[in-house]
C-alpha positions in Angstrom: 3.1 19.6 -20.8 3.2 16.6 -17.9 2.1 14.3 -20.1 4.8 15.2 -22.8 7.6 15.0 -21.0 6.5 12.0 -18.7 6.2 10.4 -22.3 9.9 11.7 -23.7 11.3 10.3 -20.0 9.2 7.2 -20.6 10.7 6.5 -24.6 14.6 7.5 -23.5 14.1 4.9 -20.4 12.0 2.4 -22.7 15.1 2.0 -25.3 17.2 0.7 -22.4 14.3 -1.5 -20.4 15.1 -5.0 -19.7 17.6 -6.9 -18.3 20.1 -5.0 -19.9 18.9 -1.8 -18.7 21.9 0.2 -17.0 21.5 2.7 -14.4 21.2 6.4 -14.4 22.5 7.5 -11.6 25.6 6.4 -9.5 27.3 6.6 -6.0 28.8 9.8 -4.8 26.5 11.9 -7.7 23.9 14.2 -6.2 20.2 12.3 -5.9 17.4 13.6 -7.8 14.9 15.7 -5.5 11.1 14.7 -5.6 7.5 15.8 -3.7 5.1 13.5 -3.9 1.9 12.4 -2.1 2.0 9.8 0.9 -0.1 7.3 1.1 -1.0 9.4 4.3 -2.3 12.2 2.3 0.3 14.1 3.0 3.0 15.2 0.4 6.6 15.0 1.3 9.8 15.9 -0.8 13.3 14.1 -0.5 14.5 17.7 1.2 12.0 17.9 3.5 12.9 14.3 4.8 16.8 14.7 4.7 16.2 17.8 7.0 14.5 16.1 9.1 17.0 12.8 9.2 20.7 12.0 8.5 20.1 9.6 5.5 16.5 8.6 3.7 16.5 5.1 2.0 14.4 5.7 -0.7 13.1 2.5 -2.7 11.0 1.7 -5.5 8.6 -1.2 -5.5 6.4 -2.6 -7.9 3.5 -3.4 -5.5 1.6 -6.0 -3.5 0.8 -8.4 -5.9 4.3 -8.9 -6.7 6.1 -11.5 -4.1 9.4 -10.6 -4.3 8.4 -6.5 -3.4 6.0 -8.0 -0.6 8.8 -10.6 1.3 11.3 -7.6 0.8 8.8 -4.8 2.2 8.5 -7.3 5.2 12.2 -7.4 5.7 12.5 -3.7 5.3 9.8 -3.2 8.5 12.1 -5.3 10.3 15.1 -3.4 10.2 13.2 -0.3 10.4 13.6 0.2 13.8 17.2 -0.1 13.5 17.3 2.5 10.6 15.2 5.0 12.7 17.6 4.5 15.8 20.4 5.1 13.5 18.8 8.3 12.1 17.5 7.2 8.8 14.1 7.2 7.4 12.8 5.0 4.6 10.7 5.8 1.8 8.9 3.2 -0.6 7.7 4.5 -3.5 5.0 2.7 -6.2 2.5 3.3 -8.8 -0.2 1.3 -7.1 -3.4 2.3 -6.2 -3.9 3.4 -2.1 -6.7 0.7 -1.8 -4.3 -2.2 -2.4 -1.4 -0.3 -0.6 -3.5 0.4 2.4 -4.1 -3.7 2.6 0.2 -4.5 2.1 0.1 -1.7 5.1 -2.2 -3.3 7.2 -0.9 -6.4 6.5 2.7 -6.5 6.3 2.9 -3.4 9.7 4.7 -0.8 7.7 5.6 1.7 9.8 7.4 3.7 7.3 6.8 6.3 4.5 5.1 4.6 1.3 5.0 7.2 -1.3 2.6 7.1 -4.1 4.1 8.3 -8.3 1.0 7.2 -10.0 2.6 9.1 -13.0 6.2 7.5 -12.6 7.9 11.0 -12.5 10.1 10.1 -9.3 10.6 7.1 -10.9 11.5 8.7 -14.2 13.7 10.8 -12.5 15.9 8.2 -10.8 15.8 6.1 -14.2 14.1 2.7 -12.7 11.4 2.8 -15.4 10.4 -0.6 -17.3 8.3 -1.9 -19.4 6.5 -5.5 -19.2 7.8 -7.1 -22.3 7.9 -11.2 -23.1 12.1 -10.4 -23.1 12.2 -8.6 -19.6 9.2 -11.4 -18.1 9.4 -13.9 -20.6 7.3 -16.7 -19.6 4.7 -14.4 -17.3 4.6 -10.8 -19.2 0.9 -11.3 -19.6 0.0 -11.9 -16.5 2.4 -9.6 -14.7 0.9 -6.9 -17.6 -3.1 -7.7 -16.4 -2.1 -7.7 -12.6 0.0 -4.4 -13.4 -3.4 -3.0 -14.9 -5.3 -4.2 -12.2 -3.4 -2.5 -9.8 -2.4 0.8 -11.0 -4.8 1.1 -13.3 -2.7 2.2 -16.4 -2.3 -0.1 -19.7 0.8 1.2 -20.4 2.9 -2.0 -18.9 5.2 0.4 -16.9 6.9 -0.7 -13.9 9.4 0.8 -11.5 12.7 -1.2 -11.6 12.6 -2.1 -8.1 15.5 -0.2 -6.9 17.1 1.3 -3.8 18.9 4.2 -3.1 21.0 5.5 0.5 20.9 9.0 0.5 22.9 11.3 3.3 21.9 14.9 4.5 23.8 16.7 1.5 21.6 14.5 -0.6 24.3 12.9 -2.1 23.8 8.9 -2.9 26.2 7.0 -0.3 24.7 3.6 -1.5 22.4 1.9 -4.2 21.0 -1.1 -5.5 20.0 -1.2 -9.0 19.9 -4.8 -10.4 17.2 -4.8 -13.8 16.1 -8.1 -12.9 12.6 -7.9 -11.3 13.4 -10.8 -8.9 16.7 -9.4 -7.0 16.6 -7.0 -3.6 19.9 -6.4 -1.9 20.6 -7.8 1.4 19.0 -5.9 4.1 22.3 -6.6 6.0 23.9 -4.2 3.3 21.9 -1.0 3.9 22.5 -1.6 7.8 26.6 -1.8 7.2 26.4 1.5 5.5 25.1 3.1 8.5 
């Protein structure tokens, strides 16, 4: 039954992927919940964390071996110290496997939640689901496709839109950043100014 409606959520989002995809969700409307596993081990549920915090910033990445999710990871630990003090925890979600996660970790310091949607259902939730095509990658879809399958393991081509959401304790999106094209993160200035 997973696999037939990860597969319906996966050819609704597919008919939209690309640049031109729009998003699914918007400011003010009520976020999608989730429980998924922690790189941790441990599972935790966008409820659970807003119980335990005044806002979650929940974002989805691609994963390490893509540049623009690594210098943006980086410059999310930076400010995470700031977004703790302010009451706010953060939550990066991916498809990638732990043993490449557990290396960004280790490498970059991240200090905060990295959540692990092998099967994109978060992700297919929040509607950041793309496929690696020569008209959303044109000049690298093969190679972004191989590393994609390196890293997660799948051959689908799938990939989270990277994408970030602000969420406040009645679970109700006070900010977001949804821009199709792989390459753009918002200004971590932004998600401090809405604190």
């Amino acid at each position: 039954m997973k696999n037939i409606t990860l597969t319906i959520v996966i050819l609704t989002i597919l008919s939209t992927s690309g640049f031109g995809q729009k998003s699914k969700l918007k400011v003010g409307k009520k976020a999608p919940g989730f429980e998924i596993e922690q790189l941790s081990g441990e599972k935790v549920s966008l409820e659970k964390l807003l119980t335990e915090n005044g806002f979650v910033l929940v974002h989805f990445f691609v994963g390490s071996w893509l540049k623009y999710d690594t210098l943006h990871l980086k410059k999310l630990q930076t400010i995470y110290p700031n977004l703790s003090s302010k009451n706010t925890e953060v939550i990066a979600i991916t498809r990638e496997k732990p043993i490449y996660l557990n290396k960004l970790k280790s490498s970059i310091g991240i200090t905060y939640k990295i959540g692990l949607d092998p099967n994109m259902f978060a992700m297919g939730q929040y509607g950041v689901v793309s496929k690696i095509t020569p008209h959303y990658v044109p000049l690298k879809h093969k190679e972004y496709n191989a590393s994609n399958y390196k890293h997660t393991g799948s051959k689908d081509g799938m990939m989270p839109i990277p994408a970030s959401y602000l969420i406040n304790k009645e679970g109700k999106i006070v900010w977001m950043h949804f821009d199709p094209d792989y390459r753009q993160r918002p200004d971590i200035n932004s998600i401090l100014e809405q604190l």
